[in-house]
MDAnalysis code that builds the backbone (N, CA, C; Angstrom):
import MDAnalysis as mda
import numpy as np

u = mda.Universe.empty(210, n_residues=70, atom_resindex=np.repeat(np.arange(70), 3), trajectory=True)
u.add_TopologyAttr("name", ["N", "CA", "C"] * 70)
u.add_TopologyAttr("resid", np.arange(1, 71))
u.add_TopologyAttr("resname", ["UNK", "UNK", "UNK", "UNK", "UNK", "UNK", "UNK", "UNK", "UNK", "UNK", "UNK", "UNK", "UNK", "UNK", "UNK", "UNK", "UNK", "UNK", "UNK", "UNK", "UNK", "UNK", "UNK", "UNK", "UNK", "UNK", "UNK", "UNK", "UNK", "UNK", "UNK", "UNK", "UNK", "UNK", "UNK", "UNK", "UNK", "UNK", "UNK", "UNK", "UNK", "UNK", "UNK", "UNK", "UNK", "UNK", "UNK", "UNK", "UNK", "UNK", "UNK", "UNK", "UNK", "UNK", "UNK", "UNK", "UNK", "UNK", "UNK", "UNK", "UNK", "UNK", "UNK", "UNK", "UNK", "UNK", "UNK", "UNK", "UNK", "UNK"])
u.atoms.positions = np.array([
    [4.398, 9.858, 6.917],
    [3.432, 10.802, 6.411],
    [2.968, 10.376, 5.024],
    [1.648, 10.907, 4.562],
    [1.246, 10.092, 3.605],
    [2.112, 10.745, 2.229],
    [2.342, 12.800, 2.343],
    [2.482, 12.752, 1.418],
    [3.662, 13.501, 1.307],
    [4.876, 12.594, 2.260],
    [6.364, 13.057, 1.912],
    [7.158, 12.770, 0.958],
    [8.378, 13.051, 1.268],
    [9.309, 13.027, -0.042],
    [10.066, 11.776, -0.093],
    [10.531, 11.205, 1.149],
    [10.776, 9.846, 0.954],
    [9.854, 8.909, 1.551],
    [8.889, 8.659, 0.482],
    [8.179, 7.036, -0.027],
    [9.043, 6.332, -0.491],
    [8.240, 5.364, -0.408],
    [9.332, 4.105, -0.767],
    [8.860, 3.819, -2.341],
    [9.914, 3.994, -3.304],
    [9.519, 4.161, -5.082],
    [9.017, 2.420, -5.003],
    [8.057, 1.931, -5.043],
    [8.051, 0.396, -5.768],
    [6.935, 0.621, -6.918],
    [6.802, -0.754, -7.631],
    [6.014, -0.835, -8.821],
    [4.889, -0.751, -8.100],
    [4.727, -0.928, -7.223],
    [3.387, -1.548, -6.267],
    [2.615, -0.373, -6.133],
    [2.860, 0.650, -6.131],
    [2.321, 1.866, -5.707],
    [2.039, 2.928, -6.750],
    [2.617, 2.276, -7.928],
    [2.964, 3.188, -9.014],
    [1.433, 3.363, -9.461],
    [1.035, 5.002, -10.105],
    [-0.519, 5.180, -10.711],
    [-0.032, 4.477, -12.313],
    [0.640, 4.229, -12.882],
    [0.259, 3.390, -13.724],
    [0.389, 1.630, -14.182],
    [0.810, 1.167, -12.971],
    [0.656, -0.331, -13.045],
    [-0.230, -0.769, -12.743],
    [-1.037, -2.181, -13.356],
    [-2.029, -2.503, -12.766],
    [-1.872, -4.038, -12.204],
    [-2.389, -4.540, -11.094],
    [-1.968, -5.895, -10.874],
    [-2.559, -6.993, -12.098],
    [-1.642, -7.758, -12.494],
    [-1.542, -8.945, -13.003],
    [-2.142, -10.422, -12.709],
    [-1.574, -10.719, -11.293],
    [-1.431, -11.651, -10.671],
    [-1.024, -11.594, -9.527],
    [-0.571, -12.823, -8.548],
    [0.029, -12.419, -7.470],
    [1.482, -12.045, -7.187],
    [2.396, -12.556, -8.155],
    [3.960, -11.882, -8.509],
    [4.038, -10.597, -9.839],
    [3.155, -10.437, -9.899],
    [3.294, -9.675, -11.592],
    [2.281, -8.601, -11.682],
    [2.941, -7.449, -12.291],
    [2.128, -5.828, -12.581],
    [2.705, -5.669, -14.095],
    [1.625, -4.858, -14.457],
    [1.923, -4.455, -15.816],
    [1.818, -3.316, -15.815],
    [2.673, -2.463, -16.675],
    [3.290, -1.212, -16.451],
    [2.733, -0.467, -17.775],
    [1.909, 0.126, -17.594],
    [1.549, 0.735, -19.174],
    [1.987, 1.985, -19.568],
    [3.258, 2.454, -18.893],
    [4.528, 3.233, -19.385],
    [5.380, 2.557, -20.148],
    [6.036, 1.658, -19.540],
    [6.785, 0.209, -20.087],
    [6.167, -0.888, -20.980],
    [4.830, -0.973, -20.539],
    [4.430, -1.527, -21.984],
    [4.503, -3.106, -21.602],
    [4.994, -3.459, -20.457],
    [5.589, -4.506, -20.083],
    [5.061, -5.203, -18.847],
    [5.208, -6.705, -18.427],
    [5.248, -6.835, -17.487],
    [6.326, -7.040, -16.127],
    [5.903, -6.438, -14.890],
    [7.476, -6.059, -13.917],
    [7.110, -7.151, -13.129],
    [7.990, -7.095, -12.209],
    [7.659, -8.330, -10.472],
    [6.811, -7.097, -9.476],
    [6.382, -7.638, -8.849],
    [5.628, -6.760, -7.846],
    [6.058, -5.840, -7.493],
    [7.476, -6.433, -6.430],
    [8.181, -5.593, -5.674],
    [9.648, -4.876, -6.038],
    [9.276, -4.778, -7.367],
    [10.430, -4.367, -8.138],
    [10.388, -2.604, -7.570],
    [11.726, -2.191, -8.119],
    [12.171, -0.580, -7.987],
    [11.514, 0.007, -9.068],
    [11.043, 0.958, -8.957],
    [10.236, 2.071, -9.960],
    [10.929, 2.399, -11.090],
    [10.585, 2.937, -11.833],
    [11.660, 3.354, -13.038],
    [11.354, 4.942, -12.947],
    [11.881, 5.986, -13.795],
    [11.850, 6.957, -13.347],
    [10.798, 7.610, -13.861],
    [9.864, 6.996, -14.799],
    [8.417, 7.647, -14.731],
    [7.297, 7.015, -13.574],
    [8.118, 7.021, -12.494],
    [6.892, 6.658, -11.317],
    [6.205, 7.758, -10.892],
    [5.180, 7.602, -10.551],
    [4.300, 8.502, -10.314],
    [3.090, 7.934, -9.362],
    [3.483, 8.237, -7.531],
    [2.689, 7.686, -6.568],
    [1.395, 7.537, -6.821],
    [0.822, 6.648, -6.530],
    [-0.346, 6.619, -6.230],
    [-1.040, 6.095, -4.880],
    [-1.738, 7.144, -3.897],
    [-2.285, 7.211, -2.709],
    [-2.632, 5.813, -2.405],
    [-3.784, 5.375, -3.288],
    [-5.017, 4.557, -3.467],
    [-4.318, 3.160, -3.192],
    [-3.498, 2.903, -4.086],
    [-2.805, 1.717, -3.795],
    [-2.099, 1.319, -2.412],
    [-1.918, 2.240, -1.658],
    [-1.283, 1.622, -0.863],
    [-1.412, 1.164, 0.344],
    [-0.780, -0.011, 1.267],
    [-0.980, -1.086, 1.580],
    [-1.493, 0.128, 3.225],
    [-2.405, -0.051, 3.427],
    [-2.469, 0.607, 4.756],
    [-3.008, -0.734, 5.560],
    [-1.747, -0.449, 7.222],
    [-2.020, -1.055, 8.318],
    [-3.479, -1.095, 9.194],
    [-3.923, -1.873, 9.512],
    [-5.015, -2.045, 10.228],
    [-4.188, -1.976, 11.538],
    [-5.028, -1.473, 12.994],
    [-4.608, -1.291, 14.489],
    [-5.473, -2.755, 14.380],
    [-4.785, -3.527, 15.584],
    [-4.767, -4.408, 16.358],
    [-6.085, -4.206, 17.203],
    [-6.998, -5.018, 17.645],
    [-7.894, -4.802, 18.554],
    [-7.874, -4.958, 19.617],
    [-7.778, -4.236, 20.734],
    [-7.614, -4.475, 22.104],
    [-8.285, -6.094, 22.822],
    [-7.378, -6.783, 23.718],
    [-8.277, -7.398, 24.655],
    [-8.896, -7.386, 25.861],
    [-9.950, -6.782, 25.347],
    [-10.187, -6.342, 26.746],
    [-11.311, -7.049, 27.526],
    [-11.317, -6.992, 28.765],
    [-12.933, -7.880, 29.264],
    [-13.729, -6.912, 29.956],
    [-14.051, -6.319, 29.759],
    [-14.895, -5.047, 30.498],
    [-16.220, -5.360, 30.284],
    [-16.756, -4.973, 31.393],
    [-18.110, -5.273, 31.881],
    [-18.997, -3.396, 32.022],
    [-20.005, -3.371, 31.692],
    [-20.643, -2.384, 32.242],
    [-20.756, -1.680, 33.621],
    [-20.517, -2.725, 34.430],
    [-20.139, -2.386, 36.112],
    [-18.975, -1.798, 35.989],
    [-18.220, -1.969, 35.317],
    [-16.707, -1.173, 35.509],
    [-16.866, 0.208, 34.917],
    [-17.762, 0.369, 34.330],
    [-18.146, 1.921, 33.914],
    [-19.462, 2.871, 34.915],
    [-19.238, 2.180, 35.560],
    [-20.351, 2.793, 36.567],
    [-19.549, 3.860, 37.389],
    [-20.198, 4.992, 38.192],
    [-19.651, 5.784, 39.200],
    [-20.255, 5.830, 40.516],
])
């Protein structure tokens, strides 16, 4: 669920880190820079926007218009 109680705490998601690079966020609570997939510290504070949402797979299908006929 998007907005339960156990999320998963990472820097990655946090509303105040911003990406760096491709290993590295900067934390402008901390003042600092973290690793990506580091553990939150305890001023985390989710953020929706950031996070990594799955794309569905596209069917293979071969369907023809004749197969929708009645």
């Amino acid at each position: 669920m998007i907005y339960s109680q156990d999320i998963d705490k990472k820097c990655a998601v946090c509303q105040y880190a911003e990406k760096q690079g491709e290993d590295e966020i900067y934390c402008a609570k901390k003042k600092q820079a973290v690793p990506f997939n580091s553990d939150a510290c305890d001023k985390f504070c989710y953020d929706i926007l950031k996070r990594h949402t799955r794309r569905r797979k596209k069917l293979k299908t071969n369907f023809n218009p004749e197969d929708f006929k009645l």
